[in-house]
C-alpha positions in Angstrom: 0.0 0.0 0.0 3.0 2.5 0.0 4.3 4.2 -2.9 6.9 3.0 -4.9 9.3 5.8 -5.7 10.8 5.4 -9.5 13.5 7.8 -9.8 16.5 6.4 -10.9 20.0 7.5 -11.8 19.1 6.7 -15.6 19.5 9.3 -17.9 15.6 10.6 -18.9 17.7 11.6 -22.8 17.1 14.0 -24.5 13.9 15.7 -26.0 15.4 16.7 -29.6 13.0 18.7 -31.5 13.9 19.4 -35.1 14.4 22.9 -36.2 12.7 24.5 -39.6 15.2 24.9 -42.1 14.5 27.5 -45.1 15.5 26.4 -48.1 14.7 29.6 -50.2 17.1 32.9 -50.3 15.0 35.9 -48.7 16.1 37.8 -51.6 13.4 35.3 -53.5 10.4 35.4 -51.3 7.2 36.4 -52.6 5.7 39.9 -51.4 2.1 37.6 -51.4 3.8 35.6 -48.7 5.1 38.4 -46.8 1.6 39.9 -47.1 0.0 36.9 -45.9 1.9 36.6 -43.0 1.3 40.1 -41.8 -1.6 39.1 -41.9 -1.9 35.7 -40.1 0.1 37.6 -37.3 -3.0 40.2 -37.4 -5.2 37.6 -36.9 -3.9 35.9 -34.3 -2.9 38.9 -32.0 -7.2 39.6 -32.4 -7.8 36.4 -31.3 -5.7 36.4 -28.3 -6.3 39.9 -27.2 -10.6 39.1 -27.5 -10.1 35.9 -25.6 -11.2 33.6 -28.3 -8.5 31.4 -28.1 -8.4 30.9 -24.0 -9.4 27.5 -23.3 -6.9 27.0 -21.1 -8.0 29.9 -18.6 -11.8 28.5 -19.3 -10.2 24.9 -17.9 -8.1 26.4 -14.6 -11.5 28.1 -13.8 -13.2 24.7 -12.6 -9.8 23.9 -10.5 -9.0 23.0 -7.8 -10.8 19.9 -7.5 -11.1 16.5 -5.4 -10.1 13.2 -8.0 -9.4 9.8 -6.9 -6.7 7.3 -8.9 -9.3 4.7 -11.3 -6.5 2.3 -11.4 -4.2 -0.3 -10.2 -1.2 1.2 -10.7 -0.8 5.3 -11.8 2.3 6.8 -13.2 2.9 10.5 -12.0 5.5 12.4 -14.1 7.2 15.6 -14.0 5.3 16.5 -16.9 2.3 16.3 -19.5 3.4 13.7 -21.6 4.5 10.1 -21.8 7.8 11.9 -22.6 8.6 13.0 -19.1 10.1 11.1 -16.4 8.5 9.5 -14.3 9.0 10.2 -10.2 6.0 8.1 -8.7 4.1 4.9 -9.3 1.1 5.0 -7.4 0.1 1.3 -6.4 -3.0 2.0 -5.1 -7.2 2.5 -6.1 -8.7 4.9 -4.6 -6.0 7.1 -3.3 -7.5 10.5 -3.0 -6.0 13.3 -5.1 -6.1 17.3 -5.2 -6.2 18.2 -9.2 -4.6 21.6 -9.5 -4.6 22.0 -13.0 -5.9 20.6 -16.4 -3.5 20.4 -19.7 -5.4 18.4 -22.5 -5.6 14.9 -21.4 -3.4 15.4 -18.2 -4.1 16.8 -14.5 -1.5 18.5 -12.3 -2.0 16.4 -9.3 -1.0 16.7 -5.4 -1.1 13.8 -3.4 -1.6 13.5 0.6 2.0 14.2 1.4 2.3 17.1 -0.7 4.0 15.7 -3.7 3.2 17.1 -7.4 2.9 15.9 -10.4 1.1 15.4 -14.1 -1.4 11.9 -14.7 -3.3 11.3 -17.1 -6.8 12.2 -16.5 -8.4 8.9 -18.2 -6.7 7.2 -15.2 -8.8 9.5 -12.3 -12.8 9.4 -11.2 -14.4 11.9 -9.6 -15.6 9.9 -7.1 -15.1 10.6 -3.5 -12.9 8.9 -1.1 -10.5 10.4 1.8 -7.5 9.3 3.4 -6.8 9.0 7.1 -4.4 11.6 7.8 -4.4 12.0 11.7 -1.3 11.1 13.8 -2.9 8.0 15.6 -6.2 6.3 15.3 -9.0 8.1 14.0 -12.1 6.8 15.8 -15.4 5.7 13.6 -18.2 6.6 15.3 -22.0 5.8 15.4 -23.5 9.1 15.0 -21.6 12.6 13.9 -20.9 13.4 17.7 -17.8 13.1 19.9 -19.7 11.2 22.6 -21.0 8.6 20.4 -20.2 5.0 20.6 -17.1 3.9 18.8 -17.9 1.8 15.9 -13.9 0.9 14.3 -10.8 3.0 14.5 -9.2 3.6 11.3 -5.0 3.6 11.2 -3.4 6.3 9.2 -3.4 5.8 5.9 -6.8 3.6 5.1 -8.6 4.7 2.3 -12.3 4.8 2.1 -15.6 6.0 0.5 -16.2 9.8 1.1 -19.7 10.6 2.5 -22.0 14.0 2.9 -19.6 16.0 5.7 -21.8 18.1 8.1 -20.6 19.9 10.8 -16.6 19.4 10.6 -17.8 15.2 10.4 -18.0 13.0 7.6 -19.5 9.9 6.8 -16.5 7.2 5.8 -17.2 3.7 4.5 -14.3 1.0 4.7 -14.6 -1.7 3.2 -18.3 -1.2 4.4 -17.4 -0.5 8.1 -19.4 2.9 8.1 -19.3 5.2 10.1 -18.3 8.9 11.5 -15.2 10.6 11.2 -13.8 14.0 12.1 -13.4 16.0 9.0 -9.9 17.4 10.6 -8.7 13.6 10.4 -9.2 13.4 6.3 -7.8 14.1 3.7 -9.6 14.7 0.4 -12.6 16.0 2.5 -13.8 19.8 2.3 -12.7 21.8 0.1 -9.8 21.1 -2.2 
């Protein structure tokens, strides 16, 4: 149930990205092309300055959000695309994650210890879960009160089903063991 960390002393290589060449003398370019391009640039400056072209701002607006891993196994990379390194393999459904930010078909992801990274967003649900984040047991109770009976105690770490969370509790299913847990002891509950 722990992460597996990845990084190695293995080169990642190098990204090589082929430069355009011009094969034509400037002294032969056509005045049509030159015109053209003026006015391409036109074009596009509009666009950018009216806001046509700013899907990516549209898709940061419904950030942050609450994801958990769909899968088995989850690569997390250093960036958005198979191309980057990978620094974690996550080994484990259900792990709760904070998306922070939405590239095409990858998410900017933070786990429950803070690290970063880029999945691919095929690989995430929106379904709720939390993790048990509190320093020692964190007591499943019958009702949403501090005095009710103790159901289960849940070790740090365990992963379940997130609930409806009222009044700084939430309801947590195990494995269905189901019970009441303080909010303060999640995480992936509240607010991302």
């Amino acid at each position: 149930w722990r992460w597996i960390d990845c990084r190695s002393s293995e080169s990642c290589g190098k990204q090589l990205y082929g430069g355009l060449k011009c094969q034509a003398d400037r002294r032969y370019a056509r005045p049509m092309f030159k015109r053209c391009a003026c006015v391409f640039a036109a074009l596009l400056t509009a666009i950018c300055l009216t806001g046509i072209g700013g899907t990516a701002a549209a898709q940061d607006a419904q950030v942050p959000y609450w994801a958990s891993i769909r899968v088995d196994e989850l690569n997390m990379r250093v960036g958005p695309s198979p191309n980057y390194h990978i620094t974690w393999v996550y080994r484990r459904a259900d792990l709760p994650l904070r998306v922070l930010r939405r590239k095409e078909g990858w998410r900017l992801v933070e786990d429950p210890h803070g690290d970063r990274g880029w999945v691919v967003a095929r690989f995430l649900t929106r379904a709720r879960t939390a993790y048990v984040s509190a320093k020692g047991l964190a007591a499943m109770r019958e009702r949403a009160e501090d005095n009710a009976r103790i159901l289960w105690k849940a070790a740090p770490g365990v992963i379940g089903k997130l609930g409806r969370c009222d009044s700084g509790w939430c309801r947590f299913d195990v494995a269905g063991r189901v019970g009441w847990v303080r909010q303060n002891s999640l995480w992936g509950a509240g607010e991302p």
